[in-house]
C-alpha positions in Angstrom: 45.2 -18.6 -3.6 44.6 -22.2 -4.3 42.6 -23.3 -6.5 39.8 -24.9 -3.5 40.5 -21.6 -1.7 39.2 -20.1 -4.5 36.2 -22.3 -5.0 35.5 -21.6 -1.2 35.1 -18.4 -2.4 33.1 -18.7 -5.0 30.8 -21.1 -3.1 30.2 -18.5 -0.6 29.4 -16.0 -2.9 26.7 -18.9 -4.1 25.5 -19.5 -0.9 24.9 -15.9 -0.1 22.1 -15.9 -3.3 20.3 -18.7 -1.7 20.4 -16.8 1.5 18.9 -14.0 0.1 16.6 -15.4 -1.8 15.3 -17.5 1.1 14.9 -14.2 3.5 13.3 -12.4 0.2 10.5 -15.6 0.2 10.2 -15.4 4.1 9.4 -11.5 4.1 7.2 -11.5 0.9 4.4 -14.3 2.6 4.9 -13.5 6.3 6.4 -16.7 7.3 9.4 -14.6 9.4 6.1 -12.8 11.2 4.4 -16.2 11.3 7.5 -17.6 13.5 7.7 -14.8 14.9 3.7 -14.6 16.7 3.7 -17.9 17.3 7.0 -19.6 17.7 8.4 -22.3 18.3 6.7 -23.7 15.2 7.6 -27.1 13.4 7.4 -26.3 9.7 4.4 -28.3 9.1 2.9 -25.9 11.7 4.1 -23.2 9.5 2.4 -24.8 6.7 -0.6 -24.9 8.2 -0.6 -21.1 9.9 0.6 -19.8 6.6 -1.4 -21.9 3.8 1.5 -22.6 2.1 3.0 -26.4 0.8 4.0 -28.9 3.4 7.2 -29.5 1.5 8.0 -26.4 0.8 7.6 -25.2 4.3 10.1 -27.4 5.4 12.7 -26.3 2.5 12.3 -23.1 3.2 12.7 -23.3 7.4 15.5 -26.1 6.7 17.3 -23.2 4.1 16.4 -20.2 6.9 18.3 -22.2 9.4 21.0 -22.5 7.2 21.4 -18.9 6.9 21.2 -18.2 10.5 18.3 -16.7 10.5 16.3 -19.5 12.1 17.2 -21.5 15.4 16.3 -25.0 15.8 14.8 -26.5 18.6 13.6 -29.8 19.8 11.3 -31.7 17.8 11.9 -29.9 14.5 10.6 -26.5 16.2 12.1 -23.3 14.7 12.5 -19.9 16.3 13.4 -16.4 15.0 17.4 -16.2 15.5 18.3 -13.4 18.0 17.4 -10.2 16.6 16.2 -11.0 13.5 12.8 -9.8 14.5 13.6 -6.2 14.8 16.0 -6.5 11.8 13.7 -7.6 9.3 10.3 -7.0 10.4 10.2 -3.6 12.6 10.6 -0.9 10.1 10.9 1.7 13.0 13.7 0.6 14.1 17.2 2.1 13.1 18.7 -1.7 12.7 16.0 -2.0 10.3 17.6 -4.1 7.1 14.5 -5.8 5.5 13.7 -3.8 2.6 17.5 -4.4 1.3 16.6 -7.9 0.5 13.6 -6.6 -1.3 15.8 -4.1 -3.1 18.5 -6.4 -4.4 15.6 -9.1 -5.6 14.1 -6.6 -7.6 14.1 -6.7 -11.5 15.0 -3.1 -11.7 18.4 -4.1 -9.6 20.1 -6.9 -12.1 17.7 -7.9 -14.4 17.4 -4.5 -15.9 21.2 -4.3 -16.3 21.8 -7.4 -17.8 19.3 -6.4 -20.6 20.7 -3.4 -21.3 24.5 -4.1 -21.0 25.0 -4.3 -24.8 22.7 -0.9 -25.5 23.8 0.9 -22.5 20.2 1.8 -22.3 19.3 4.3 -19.4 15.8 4.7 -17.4 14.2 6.9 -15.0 12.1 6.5 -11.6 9.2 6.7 -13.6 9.9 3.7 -15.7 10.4 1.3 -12.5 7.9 -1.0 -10.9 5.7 0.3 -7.6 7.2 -3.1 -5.8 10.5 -1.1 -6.8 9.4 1.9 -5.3 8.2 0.7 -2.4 11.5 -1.4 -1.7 13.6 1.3 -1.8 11.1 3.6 0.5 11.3 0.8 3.3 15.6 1.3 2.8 15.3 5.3 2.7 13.0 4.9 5.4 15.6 3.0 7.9 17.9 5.8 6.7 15.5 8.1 7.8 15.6 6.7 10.8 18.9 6.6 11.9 19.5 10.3 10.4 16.6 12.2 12.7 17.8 13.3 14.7 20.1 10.4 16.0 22.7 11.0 13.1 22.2 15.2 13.5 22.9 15.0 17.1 26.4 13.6 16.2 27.2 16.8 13.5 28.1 19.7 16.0 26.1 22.2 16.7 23.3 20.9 14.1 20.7 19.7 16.7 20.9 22.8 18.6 20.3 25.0 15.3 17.0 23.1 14.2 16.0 23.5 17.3 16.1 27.2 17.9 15.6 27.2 13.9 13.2 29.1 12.2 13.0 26.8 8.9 14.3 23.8 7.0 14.3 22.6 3.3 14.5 19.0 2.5 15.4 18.4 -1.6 14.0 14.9 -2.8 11.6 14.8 0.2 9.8 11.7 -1.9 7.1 10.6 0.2 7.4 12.8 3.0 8.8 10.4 5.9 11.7 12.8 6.1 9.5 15.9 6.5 7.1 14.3 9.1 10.5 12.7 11.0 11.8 16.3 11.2 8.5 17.9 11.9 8.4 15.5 15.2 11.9 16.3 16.4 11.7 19.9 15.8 8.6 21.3 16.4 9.6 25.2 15.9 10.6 24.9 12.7 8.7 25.6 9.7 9.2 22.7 6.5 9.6 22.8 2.9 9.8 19.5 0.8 11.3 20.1 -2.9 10.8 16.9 -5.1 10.4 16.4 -9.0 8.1 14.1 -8.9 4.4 15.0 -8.6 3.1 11.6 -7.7 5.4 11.6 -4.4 4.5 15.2 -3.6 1.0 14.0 -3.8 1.7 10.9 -1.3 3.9 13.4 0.8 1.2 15.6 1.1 -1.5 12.9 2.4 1.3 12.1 5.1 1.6 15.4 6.4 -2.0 16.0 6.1 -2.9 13.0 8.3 -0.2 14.1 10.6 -1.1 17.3 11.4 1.5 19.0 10.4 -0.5 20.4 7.1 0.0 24.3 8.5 3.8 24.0 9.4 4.9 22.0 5.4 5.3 23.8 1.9 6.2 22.0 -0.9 7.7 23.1 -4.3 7.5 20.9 -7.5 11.2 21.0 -8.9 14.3 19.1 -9.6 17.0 20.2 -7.5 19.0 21.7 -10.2 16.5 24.5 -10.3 16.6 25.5 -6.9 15.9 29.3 -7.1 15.4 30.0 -3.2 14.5 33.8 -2.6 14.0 32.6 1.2 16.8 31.4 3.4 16.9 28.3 5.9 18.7 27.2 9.0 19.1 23.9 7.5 19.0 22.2 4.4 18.8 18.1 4.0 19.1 15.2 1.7 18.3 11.2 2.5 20.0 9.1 0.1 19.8 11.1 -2.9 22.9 13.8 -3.6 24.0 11.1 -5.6 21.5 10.9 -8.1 22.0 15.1 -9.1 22.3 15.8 -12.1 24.4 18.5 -11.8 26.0 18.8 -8.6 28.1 21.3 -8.9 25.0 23.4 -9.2 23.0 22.2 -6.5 25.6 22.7 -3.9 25.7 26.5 -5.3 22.4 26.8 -4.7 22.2 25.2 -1.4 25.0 27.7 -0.1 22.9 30.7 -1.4 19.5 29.0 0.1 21.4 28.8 3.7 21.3 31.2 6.8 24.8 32.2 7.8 25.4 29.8 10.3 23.4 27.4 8.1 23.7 23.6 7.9 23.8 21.3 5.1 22.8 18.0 5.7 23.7 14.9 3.2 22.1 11.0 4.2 23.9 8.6 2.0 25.9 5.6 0.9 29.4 6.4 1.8 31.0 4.6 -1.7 34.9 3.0 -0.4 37.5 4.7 -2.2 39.6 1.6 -1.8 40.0 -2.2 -3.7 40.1 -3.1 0.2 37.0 -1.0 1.1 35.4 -2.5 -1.9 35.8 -6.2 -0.8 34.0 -5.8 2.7 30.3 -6.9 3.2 29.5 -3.4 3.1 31.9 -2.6 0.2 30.1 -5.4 -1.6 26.4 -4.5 -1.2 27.4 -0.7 -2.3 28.9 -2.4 -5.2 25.9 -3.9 -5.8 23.4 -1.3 -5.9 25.6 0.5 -8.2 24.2 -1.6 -10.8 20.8 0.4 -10.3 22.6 3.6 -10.1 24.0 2.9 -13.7 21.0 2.6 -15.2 19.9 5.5 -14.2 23.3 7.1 -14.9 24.6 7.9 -11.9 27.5 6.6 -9.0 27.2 6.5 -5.3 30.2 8.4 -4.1 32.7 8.6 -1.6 32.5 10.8 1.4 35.5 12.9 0.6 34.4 13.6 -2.9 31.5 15.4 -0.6 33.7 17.4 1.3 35.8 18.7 -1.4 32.4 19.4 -3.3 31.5 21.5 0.0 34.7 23.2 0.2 34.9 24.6 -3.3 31.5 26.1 -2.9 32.3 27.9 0.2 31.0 26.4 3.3 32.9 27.3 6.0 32.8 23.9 8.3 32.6 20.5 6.9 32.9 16.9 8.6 31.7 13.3 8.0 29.6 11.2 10.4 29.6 7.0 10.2 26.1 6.0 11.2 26.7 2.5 10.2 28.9 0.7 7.4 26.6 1.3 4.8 25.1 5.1 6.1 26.8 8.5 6.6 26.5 12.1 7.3 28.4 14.0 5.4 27.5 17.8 6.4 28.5 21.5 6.0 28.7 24.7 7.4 27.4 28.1 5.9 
């Protein structure tokens, strides 16, 4: 590669940060909702709707556009670009993408790293910031999303189980959006949430409270290496978290003894490339990216095939992978 090919490159990589950064500002103070209510808007009309500097309106809009995610129009008018509304505002939707920008702008993403690089320093969940917290919840939750029951329909025979099932298990059940998303598709079944944190189980227990679904949801106070079961499930499921185990050698043990014959495991996750070229994709690169979190708390996110030969040397009798997206997929097992 030349040596201009090579600043292209780098350039790019520059002019991605200053995208970011620019979608980060535009969710944080509702200008991307702004355009999006009352568009076409000029960016002094932005200004004005949002409170915000005249000059800085029209850095921001004139930076949006840049990135794409603004059209211009006649007269210095800007609207949304095409589907950026449900991508970075509706956070029902499967395409849902705006709480990555939140993620990756986080202190707890880079900043974090780069002051521990020389210590090798590791933190917890409970040493990060509720805007960190809440971040990652709005990227779980799009995960959520796309899992159930859009990404259990495509595991065979999985849909069909949880619904004739009698009862399902969801480990790190965090805030409950998984519980209440499966309590909605599958209304025969019976739900326990396992977390380790008490401060989610309390949020996760408001959620299902103010659902409804207070009669049909248990919940257990444990890390998932202690998972002692003495009852037996039709499924068991995990949203962007089999990663972060501790021990996971021992959790898939336990899972296997905590299924039904028959039973499904379900794992919602990052699927990590195994390649240099997998590495280098958009995808590839964002993963890469939030590996710098995952170090600091001393984990990896992992390939789908270290998955299935995880699933295979504990006994599960069917195994299989399913790409949701780039960045999302179902890696899942048979008891």
């Amino acid at each position: 590669m030349e040596p201009q090919e090579q600043a292209g490159v780098l350039l790019g990589n520059a002019a991605g940060y200053v995208a970011t950064r620019t979608i980060r500002i535009g969710l944080d103070h509702g200008l991307f909702a702004l355009i999006a209510e009352r568009g076409p808007v000029s960016s002094a009309d932005l200004a004005e709707f949002s409170g915000i500097d005249v000059l800085y309106s029209e850095v921001w809009c004139r930076s949006a556009f840049a990135a794409g995610v603004l059209e211009g129009h006649d007269e210095g008018a800007y609207t949304l670009a095409p589907h950026i509304e449900v991508l970075l505002l509706d956070k029902s939707s499967p395409g849902y993408v705006g709480g990555l920008f939140k993620v990756l702008t986080q202190p707890e993403m880079f900043d974090t790293f780069d002051r521990n690089l020389e210590s090798g320093e590791r933190i917890w969940w409970d040493q990060t910031s509720p805007a960190w917290i809440a971040a990652v919840g709005e990227t779980g939750g799009a995960f959520n999303t796309r899992f159930i029951p859009g990404g259990i329909s495509k595991v065979p025979g999985a849909n069909d189980r949880l619904v004739a099932g009698q009862k399902a298990l969801e480990l790190a059940c965090g805030t409950g959006v998984g519980l209440m998303r499966l309590g909605t598709e599958y209304p025969n079944l019976d739900l326990v949430g396992l977390d380790g944190d008490a401060h989610s189980l309390d949020s996760a227990r408001s959620l299902i409270d103010d659902a409804g679904m207070s009669n049909r949801v248990r919940f257990i106070h444990s890390s998932m290496e202690d998972l002692d079961a003495v009852e037996e499930f039709d499924a068991i499921s995990i949203n962007v978290s089999m990663h972060e185990c501790r021990d996971l050698e021992k959790v898939t043990a336990a899972v296997h003894r905590a299924l039904k014959p028959g039973g499904y495991f379900l794992n919602s996750d990052f699927p990590f490339p195994e390649t240099g070229d997998g590495i280098k994709t958009v995808p590839g690169r964002i993963m890469s990216g939030i590996q710098f979190f995952e170090a600091l708390i001393d984990d990896q996110l992992l390939p789908v095939d270290f998955y299935l030969d995880l699933y295979q040397r504990h006994g599960f009798s069917e195994t299989g992978i399913v790409e949701v997206t780039p960045l999302h997929a179902i890696t899942w097992a048979r008891k």
